[in-house]
N, C-alpha and C positions, 0 to 999 in steps of 0.2 A: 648456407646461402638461401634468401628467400628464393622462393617459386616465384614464377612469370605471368601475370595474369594472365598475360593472351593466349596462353593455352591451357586457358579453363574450355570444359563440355559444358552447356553445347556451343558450337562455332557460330556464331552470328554474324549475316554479309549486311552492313545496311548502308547504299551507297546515297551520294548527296549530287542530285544533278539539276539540270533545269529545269521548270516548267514547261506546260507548253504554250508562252507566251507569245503576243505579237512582235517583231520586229518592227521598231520606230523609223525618224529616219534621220538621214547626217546632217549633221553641224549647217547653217549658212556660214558661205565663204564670200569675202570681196577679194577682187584683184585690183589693183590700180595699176596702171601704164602712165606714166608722167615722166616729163623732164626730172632727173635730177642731176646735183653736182655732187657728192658725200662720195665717203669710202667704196661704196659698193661699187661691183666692176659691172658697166653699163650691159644691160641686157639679162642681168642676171636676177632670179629670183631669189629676193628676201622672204622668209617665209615667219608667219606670225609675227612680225614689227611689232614692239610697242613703243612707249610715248618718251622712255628715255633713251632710246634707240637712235629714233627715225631721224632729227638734226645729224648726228653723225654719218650715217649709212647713207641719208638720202639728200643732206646737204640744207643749209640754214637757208630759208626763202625759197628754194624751189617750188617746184609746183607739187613734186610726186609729197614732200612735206605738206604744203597749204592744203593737198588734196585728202592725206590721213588725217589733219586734223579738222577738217570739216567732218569727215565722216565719224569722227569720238565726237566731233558737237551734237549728235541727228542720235550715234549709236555706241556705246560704252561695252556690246555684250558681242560681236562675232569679232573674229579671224580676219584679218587685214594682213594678204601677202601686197607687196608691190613688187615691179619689174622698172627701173629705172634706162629712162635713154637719157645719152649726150647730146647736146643742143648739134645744130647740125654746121657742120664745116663749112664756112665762110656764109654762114646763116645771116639773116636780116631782120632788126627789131621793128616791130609794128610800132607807129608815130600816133597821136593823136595829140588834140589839145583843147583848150579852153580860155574863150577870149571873155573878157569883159569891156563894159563900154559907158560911161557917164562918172558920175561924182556922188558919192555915199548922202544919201539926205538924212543917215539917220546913224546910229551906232547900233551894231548889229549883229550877232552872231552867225557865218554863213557856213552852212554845213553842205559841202559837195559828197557824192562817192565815185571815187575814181576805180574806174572795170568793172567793178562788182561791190554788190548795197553791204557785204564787210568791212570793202575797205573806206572806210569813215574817215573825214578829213576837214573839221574845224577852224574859221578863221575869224580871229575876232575883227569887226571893221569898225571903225571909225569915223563919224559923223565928219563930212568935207573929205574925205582922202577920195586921191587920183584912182583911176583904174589902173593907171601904172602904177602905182604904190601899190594896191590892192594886189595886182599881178602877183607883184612881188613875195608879196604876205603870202598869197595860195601856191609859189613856189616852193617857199620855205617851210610851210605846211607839208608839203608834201614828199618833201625829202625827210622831213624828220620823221615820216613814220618807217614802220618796218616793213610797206609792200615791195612790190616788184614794180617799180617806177623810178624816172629820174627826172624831174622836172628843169625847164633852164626856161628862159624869155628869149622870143625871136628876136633874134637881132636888126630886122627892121621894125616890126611892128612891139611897142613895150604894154601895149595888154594882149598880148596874145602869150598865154604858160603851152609850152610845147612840152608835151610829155612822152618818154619813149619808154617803154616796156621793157623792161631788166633781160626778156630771155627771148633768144634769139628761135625764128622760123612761125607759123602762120597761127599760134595759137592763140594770140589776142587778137587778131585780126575780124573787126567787128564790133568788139567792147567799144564805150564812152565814158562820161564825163558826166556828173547829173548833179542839176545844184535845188539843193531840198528846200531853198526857204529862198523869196523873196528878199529885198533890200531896196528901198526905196531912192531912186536916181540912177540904180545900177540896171543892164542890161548883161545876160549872159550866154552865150551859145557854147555848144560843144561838138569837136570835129571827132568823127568818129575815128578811130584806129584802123590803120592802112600797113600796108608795104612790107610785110614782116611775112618773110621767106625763106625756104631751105627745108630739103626734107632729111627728116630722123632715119638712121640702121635701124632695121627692126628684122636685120633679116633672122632668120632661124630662132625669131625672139622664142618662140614656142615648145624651142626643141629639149623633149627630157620629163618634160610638165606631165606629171598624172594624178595630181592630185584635183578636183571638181570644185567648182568657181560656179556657185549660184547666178552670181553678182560681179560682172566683167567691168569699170570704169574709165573712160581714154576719152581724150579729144583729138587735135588734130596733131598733134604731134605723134601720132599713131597713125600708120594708115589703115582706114577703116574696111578695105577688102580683106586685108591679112588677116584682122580678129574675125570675121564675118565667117572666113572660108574656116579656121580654126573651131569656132564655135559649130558651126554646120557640120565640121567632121564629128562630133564627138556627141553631138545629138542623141543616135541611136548606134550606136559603140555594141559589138557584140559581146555580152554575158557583161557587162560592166552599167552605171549609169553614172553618166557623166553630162548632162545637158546643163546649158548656163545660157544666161541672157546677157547680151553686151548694149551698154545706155552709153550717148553721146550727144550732145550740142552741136548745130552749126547755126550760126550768123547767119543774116542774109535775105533779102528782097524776098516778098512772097515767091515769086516766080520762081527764085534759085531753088530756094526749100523745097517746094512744089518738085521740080526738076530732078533733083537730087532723088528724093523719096522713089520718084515713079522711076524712075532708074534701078533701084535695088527691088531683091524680093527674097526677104529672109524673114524666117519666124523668129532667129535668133538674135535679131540688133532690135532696139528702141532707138528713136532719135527723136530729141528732143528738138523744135526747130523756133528759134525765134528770131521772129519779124520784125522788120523795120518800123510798119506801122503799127505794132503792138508789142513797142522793146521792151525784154526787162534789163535791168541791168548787174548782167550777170558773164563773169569771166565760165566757159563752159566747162574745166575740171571742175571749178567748185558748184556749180550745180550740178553736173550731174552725181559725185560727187556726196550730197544732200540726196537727191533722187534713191541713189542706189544705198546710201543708209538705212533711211527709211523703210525701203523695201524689205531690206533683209529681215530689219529687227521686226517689220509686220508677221513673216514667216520662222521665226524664232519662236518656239516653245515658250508660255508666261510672259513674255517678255511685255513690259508696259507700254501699251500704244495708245491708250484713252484720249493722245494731245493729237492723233491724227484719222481717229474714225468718227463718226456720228453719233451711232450708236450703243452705250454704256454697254452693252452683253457683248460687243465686241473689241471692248478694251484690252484682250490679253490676246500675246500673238501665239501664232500657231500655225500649220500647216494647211488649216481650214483657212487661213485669209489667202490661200491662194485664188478663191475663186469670190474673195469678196470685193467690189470694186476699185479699183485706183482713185477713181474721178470724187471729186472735191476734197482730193489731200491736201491740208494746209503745208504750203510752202512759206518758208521766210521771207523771199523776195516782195519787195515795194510793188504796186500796181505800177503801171506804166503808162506815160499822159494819152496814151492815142489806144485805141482797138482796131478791130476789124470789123468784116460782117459776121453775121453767124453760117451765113451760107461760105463764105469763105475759111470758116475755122471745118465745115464738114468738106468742104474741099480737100482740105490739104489733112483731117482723118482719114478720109478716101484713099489718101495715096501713102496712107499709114505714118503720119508727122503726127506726133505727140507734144501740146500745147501746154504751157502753164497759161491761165488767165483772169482774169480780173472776179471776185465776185463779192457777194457781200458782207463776206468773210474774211476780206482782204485777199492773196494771191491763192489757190488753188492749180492742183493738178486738173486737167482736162483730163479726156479719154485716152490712156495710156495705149498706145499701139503698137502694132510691129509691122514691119515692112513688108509680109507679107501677103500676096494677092492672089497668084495663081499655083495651079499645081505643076507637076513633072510633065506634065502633057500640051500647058497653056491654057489652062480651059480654069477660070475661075473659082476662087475656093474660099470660103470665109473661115473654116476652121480655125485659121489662127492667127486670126487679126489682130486681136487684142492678146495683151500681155497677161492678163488674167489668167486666160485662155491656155497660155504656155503655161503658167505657172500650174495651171490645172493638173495638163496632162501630164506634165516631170512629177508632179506629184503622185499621180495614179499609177504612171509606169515603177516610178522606182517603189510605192510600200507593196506592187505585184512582184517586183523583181526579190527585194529583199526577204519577206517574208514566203515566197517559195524557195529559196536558194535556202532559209534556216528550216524549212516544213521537209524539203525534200534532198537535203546533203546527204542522206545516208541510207538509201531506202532501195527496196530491189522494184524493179518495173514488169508488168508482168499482162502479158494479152487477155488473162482468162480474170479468172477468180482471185479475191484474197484469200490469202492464207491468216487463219486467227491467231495472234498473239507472236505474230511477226511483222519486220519495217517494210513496208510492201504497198504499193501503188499500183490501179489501173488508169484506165481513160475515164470509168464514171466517179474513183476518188477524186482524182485532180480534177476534174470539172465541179464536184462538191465544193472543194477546198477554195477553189476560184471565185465560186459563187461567193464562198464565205466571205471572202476578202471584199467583192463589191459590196455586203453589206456594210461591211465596217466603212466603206468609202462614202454611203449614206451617210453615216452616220457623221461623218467628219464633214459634212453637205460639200463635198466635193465631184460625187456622181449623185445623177439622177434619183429620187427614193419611189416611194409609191410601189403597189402591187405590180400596175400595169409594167413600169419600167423594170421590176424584177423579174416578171414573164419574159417580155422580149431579151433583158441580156441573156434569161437561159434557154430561151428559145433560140439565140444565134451566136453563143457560145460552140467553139468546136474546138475539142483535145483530140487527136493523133498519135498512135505510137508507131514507132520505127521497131518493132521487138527485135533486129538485128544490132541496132546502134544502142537503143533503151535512151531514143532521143522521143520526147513528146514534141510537138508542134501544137500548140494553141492560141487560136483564132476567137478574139473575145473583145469586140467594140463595145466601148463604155459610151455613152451618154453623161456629159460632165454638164455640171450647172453652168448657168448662163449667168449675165450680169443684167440687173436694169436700169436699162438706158436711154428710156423716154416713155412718154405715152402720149399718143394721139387720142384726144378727149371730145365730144362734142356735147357741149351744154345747150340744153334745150330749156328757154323760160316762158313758162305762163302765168298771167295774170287775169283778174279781172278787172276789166274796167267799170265803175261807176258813175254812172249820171248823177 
């Protein structure tokens, strides 16, 4: 019988383990909250959905459907769970419509969008036809497509297309009607969308969920305290990180927006708000939607974002765009006929509403914000106004949390001295190691760099031990980059004059 190698002299141990490298950080996640009608039992999370899925689970035309596949339009590379609700019992469809008025002077192609600048809607006209003919044509236009609409002609008035909204309770409530081209002899108005009522179960929608949601997206078929209060619990979660940002639209008069905003105060919701005098026309899952795609695939490792930043060196997403600005992200949405002031669009920043607006680049993101204003006490606070800002600090907390939790799984804790060539921690290693880690947060320009700023975090860093428990406590304010968001200039000119 042959001999066994492995018990040849001498005994050699040569083991294969880790480096000692950084820990990165997790995945982006989106959630969506939307109506749907498909197989799934309402309330429950689908997890990872994809594209030949979603129609069956979450139902052909729904919204929590229209709403995943905006977000594969914007972003092809994260994680899409949804949470489906049932339309709500003895619910009410939002009504709008669209009159016309005169006799075609010409042959003409007339392209409307009904709800939102997706859904496209083609009519060819013909030189001499009625507005009630015409009517007609933009009826039947708009039943053959595949939205969430059903158009009919009021029965007194035959140019008026009455359109009512496929899904019952307040989530279209606000959307229009928008006709993109001229036609000479015609006149066109549109009534915005009203009367659509009832609210969604969403109770215990939450219950069970541990999995971390970067990227929360809902309208109104959600009520937006429950995700608020959800999202706030799970902020700063003990030994875990879990913080996530929840984006929404609402309709509605400055004044409502306005009202609404200075009513809430959370670091954790975005709202988007658009104004009557500066509409776009946009149903609110599918932008926000667009919104929270975008965002993600920003904060996504490689991921190609060259079509939504400025600047070529930051075409590739990452973690570091957490603290590179929002404002002038290219949105898809059409400009919209009317503005505002500009002192009216820092108003309703002020009260933390996040604006898309006109520029000359066609629609752009304004300055992303969050609702929040004051602290635990009432007493004003800016820390974390902007969205940036959150994404900053989730960022800073969780690569402290991760890469201590893998630096220090295994290690004894000890008041005095190390011991050489054993896994052993005091209060001025862990302070070393901390430090370490702000550097590497430089370097991802998401904290402060410079000398000075590395003196003061070690100058007001504080590590603690418990030697009973071999619990540390540390006390370590970061200074996180800021965004630029204006400058106050003053040009001084001189010349001479000649005689």
């Amino acid at each position: 019988m042959a001999g066994n190698a492995d018990l040849q002299a001498p005994i050699i141990n040569v083991q294969v383990m880790a480096g000692d490298s950084k820990a990165g950080f997790g995945e982006q996640r989106i959630l969506i909250i939307a109506q749907g009608s498909g197989t799934n039992t309402p309330k429950q999370l689908i997890e990872d959905i994809q594209k030949n899925e979603v129609v069956e689970l979450c139902g052909e035309g729904s919204l929590a459907t229209r709403a995943y596949s905006r977000v594969r339009d914007f972003n092809r590379a994260n994680e899409i769970d949804i949470i489906t609700l049932e339309e709500p019992v003895d619910g009410l469809k939002a009504q709008g419509g669209f009159k016309i008025i005169g006799i075609a002077g010409e042959s003409k192609t007339l392209n409307i969008k009904v709800g939102d600048d997706s859904f496209l809607v083609s009519v060819t006209v013909p030189k001499d036809q009625t507005a009630e003919n015409i009517a007609v044509l933009v009826k039947d236009a708009i039943n053959a497509k595949d939205y969430p609409f059903t158009a009919t002609i009021d029965g007194t008035d035959g140019t008026l297309v009455l359109i009512d909204f496929d899904i019952a309770g307040e989530v279209a409530n606000g959307i229009t009607v928008v006709a993109k081209d001229r036609v000479l002899g015609l006149e066109f108005s549109s009534i915005k969308f009203t009367g659509g009522a009832g609210a969604y179960d969403v109770d215990d929608i939450f219950k069970g969920i541990t999995k971390r949601y970067q990227t929360v997206l809902f309208d109104k078929a959600m009520n937006f305290d429950t995700v608020e209060e959800w999202l706030q619990s799970r902020i700063n979660k003990s030994n875990t990180v879990k913080g996530g940002q929840g984006i929404t639209m609402i309709n509605g008069t400055y004044s409502e927006v306005k009202d609404f905003a200075n009513s809430k105060n959370s670091q954790t919701m975005t709202v988007i708000g658009n104004i009557e005098r500066m509409k776009f026309n946009a149903l609110p899952i599918l932008a926000v939607a667009e919104v929270g795609a975008i965002r993600a695939l920003r904060l996504t490792d490689g991921a190609i974002i060259g079509r939504y930043v400025l600047d070529a060196v930051e075409a590739f997403g990452g973690i570091n765009k957490s603290s590179l600005p929002y404002h002038n992200t290219p949105i898809s949405y059409d400009e919209p006929t009317g503005v505002i002031e500009v002192e009216e669009v820092q108003d309703l920043n002020d009260a933390g509403v996040t604006l898309f607006v006109p520029a000359t680049i066609g629609t752009v993101l304004g300055s992303v914000k969050t609702l929040y204003k004051v602290d635990l006490s009432g007493i004003e606070d800016k820390t974390f106004r902007y969205l940036n800002a959150m994404d900053t600090s989730l960022a800073i907390q969780e690569y402290f949390y991760v890469n201590s939790q893998k630096k220090f799984g295994q290690t004894r804790a000890t008041g005095g001295d190390l011991v050489e060539g054993v896994s052993m921690t005091n209060e001025v290693s862990v302070k070393a190691y901390i430090v370490g880690l702000y550097g590497d947060l430089i370097e991802m320009a998401l904290a402060q760099g410079g000398q000075e700023a590395i003196k003061v975090f070690k100058k007001n860093i504080r590590v603690k031990l418990d030697s009973a428990t071999g619990v540390y406590s540390v006390f370590a304010p970061t200074p996180i980059v800021s965004q630029f968001r204006g400058m106050n200039m003053v040009v001084a000119i001189s010349y001479d004059i000649k005689g």
